[in-house]
DSSP file (Angstrom, degrees, kcal/mol; ACC not computed):
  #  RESIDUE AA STRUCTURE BP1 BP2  ACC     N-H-->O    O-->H-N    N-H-->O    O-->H-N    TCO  KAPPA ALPHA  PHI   PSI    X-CA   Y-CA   Z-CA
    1    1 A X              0   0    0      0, 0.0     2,-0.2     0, 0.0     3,-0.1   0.000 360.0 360.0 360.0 120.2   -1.8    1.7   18.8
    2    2 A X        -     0   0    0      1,-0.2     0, 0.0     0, 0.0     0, 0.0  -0.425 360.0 -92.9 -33.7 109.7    1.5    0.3   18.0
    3    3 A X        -     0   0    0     -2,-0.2     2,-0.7     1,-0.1    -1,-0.2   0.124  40.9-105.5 -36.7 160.3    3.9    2.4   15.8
    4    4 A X        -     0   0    0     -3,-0.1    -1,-0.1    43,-0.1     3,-0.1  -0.727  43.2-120.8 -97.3 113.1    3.8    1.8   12.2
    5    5 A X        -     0   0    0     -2,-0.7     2,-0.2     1,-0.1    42,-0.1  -0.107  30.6 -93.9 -36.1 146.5    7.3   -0.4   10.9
    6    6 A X        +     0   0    0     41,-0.1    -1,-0.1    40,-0.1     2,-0.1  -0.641  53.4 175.1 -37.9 107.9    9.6    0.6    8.6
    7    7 A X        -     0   0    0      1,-0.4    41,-0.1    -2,-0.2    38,-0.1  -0.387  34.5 -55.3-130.1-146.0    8.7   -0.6    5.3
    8    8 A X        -     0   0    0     -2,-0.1    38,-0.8    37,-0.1    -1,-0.4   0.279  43.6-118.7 -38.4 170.3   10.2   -0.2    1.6
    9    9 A X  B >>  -A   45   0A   0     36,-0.2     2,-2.3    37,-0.1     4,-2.0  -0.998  29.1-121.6-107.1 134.5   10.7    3.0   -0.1
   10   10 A X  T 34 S+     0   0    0     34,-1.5    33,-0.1    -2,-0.4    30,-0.1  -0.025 112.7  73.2 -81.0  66.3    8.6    2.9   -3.2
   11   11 A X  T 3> S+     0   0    0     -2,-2.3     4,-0.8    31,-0.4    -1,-0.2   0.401 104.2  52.4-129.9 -54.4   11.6    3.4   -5.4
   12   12 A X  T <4 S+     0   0    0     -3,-1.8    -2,-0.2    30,-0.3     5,-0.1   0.808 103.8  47.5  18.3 -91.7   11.8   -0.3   -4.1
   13   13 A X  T ><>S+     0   0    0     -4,-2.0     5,-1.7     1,-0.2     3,-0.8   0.733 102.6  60.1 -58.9 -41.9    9.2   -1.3   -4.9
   14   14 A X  G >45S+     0   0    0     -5,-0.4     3,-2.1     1,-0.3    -1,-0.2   0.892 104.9  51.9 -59.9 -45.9    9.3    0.1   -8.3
   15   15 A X  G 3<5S+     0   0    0     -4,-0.8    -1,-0.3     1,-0.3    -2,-0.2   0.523 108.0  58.2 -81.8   6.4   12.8   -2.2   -9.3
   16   16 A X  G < 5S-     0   0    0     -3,-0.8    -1,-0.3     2,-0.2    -2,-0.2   0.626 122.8-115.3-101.9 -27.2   10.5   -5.2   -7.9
   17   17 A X  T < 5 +     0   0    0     -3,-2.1     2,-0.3     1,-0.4    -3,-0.2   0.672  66.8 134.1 107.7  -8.0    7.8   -4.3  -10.6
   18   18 A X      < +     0   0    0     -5,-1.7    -1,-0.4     1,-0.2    -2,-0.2  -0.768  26.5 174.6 -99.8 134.6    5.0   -3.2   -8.8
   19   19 A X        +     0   0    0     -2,-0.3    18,-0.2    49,-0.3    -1,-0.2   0.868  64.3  57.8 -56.5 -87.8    2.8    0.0   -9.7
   20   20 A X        -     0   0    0     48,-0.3    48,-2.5    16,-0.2     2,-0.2   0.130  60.8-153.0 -90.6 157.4    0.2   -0.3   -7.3
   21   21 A X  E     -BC  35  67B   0     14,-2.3    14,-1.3    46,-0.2     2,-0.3  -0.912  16.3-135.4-122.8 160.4   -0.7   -0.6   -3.3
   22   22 A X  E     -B   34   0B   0     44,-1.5     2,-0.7    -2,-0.2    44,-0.4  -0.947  19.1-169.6-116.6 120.8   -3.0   -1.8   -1.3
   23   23 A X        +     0   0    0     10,-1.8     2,-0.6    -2,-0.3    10,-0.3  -0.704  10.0 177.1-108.3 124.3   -4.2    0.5    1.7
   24   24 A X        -     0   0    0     40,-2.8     4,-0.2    -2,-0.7     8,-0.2  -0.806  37.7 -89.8-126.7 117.1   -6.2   -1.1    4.0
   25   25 A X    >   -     0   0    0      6,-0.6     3,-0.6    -2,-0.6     5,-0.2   0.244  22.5-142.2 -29.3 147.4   -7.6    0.7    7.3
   26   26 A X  T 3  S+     0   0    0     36,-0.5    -1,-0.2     1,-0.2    37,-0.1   0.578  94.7  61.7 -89.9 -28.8   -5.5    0.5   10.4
   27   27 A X  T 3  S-     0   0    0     33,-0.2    -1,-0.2    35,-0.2     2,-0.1   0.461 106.8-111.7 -92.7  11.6   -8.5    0.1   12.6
   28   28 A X  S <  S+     0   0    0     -3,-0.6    -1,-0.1    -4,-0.2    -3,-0.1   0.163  71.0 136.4  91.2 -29.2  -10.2   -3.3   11.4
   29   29 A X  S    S-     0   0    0      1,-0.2    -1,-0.1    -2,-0.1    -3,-0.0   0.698  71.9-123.6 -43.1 -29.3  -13.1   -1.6    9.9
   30   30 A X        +     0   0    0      1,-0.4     2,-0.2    -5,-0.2    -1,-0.2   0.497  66.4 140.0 111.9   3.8  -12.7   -4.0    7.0
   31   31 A X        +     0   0    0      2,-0.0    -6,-0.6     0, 0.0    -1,-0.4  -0.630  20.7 152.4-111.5 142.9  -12.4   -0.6    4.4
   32   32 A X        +     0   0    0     -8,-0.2     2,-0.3    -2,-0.2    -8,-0.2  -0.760  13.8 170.3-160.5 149.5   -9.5   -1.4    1.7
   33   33 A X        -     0   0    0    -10,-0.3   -10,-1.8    -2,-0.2     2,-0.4  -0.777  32.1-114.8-143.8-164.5   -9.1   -0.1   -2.0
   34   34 A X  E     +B   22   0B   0     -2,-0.3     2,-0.4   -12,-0.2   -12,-0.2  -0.932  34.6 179.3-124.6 123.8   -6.3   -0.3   -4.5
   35   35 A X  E     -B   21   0B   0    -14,-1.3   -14,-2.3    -2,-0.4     2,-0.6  -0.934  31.3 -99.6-133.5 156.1   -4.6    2.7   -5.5
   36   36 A X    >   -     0   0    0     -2,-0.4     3,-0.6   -16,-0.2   -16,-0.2  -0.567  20.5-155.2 -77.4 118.2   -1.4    3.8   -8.1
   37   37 A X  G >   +     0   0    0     -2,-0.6     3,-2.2     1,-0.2    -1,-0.1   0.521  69.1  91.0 -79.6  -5.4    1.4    4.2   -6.3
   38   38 A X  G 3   +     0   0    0      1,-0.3    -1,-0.2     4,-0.0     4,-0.1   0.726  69.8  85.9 -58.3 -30.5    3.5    6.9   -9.2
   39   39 A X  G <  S+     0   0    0     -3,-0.6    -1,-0.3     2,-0.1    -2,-0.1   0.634  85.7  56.0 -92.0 -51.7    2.0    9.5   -7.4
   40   40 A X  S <  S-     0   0    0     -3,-2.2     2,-0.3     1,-0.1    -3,-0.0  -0.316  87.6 -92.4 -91.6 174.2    5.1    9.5   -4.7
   41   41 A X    >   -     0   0    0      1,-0.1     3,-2.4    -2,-0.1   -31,-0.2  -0.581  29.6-114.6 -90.8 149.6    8.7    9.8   -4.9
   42   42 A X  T 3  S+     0   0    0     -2,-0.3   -31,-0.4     1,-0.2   -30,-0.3   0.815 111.0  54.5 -38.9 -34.3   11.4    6.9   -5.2
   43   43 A X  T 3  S+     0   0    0    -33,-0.1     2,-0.6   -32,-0.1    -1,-0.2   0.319  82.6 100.0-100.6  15.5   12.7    7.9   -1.6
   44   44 A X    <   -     0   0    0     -3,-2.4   -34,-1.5   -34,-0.1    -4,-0.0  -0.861  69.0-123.4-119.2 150.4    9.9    7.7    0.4
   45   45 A X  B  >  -A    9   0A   0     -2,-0.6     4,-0.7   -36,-0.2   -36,-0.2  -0.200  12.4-134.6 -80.7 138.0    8.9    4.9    2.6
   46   46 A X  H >> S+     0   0    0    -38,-0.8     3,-1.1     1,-0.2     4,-0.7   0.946 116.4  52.9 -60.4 -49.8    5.4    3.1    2.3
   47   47 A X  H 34 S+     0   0    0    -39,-0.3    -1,-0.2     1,-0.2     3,-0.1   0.841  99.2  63.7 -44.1 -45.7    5.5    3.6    6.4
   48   48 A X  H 34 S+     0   0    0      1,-0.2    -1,-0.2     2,-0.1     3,-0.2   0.722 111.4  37.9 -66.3  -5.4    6.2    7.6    6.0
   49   49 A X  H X< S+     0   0    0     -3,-1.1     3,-4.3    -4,-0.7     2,-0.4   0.878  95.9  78.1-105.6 -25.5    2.8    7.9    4.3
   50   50 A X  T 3< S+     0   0    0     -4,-0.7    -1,-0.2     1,-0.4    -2,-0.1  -0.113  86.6  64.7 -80.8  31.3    0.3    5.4    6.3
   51   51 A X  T 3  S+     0   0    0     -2,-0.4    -1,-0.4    -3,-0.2    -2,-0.1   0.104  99.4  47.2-119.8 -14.7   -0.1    7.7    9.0
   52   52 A X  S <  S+     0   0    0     -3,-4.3     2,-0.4     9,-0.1    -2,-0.2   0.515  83.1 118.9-114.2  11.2   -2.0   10.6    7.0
   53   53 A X        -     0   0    0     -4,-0.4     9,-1.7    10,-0.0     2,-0.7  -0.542  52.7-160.8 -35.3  95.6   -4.1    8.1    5.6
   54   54 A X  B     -D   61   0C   0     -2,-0.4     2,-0.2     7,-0.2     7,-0.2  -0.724  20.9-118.5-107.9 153.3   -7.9    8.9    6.7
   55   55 A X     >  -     0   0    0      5,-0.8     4,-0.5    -2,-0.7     6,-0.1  -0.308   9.8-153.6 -58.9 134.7  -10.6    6.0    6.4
   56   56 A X  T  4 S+     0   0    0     -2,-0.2    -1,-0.1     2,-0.1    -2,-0.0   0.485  94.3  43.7 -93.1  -8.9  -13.5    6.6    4.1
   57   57 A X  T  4 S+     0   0    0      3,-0.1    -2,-0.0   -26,-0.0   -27,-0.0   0.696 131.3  15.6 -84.0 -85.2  -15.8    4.2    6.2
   58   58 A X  T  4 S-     0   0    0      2,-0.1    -2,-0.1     1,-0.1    -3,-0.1  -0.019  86.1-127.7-116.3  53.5  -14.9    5.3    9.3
   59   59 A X     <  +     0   0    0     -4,-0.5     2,-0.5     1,-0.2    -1,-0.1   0.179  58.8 128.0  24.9  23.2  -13.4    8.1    9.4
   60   60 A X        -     0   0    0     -6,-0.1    -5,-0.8    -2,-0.1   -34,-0.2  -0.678  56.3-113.7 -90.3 139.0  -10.1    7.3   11.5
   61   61 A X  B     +D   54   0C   0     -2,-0.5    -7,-0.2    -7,-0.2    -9,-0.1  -0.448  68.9  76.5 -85.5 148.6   -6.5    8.2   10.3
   62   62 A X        -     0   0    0     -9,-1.7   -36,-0.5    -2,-0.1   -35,-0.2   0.974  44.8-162.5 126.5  47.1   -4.3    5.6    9.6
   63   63 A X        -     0   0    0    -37,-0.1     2,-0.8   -38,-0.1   -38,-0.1   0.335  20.6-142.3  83.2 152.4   -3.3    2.7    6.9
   64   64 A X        -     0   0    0    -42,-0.1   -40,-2.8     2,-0.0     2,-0.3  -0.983  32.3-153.5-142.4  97.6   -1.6   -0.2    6.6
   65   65 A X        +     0   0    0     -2,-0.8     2,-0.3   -42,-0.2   -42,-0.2  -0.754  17.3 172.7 -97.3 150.1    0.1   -0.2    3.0
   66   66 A X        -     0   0    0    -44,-0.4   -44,-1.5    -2,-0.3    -2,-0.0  -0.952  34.0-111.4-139.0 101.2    1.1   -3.1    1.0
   67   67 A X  B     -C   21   0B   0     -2,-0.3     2,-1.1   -46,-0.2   -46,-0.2   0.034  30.2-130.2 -35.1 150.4    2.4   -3.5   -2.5
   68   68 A X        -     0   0    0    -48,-2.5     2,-0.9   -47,-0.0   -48,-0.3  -0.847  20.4-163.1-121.1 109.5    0.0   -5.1   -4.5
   69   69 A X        -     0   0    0     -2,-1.1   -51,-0.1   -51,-0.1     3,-0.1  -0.783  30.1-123.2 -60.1  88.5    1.8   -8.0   -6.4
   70   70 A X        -     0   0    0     -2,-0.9     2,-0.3     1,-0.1    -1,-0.1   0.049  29.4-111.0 -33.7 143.1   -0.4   -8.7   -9.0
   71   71 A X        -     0   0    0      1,-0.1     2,-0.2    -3,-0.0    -1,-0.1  -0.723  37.5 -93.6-106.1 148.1   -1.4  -12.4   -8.8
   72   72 A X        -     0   0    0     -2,-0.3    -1,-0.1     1,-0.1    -3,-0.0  -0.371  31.1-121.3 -52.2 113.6   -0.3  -14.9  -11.5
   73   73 A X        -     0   0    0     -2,-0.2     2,-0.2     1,-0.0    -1,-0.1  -0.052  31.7-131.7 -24.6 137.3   -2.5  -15.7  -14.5
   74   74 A X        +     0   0    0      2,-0.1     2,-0.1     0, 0.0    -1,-0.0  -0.792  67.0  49.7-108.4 159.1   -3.3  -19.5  -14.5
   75   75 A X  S    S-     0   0    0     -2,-0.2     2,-0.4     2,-0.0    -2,-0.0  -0.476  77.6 -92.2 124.0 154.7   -2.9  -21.1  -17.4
   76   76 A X        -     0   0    0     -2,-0.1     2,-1.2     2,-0.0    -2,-0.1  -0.864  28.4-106.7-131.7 165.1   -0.1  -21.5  -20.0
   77   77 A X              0   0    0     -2,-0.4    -2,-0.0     1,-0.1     0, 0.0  -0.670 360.0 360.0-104.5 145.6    1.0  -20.0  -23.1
   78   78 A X              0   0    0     -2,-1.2    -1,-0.1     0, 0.0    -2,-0.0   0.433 360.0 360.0 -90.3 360.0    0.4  -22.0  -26.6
């Protein structure tokens, strides 16, 4: 398995506008949810956590975390 990159701190993340993550198993299994990221501190890295991550499918540790950018509303306003 390949070390996990360096990625934001979600303190970051936070001045970007984003809440939420998305953690999606390191092992392919396909197993994903969406969870609220306040729960951590400004200084710690989305990389420093994905390693105690355990799968709820299949029960291997590991995660691949992502901010979750909420996707644009289509559409305009009138």
């Amino acid at each position: 398995m390949t070390p996990y990159p360096t990625k934001i701190t979600f303190g970051e993340m936070r001045e970007m506008g984003v809440r939420g993550v998305l953690v999606y198993c390191r092992h392919r299994c396909g197993h994903h949810t969406e969870i609220s990221a306040d729960g951590w501190a400004d200084d710690v890295r989305l990389s420093d956590i994905e390693p105690r991550f355990v799968c709820q499918r299949c029960g291997k540790r590991g995660a691949e975390i992502r901010p979750d950018h909420q996707r644009a509303k289509m559409g305009t306003d009138a």
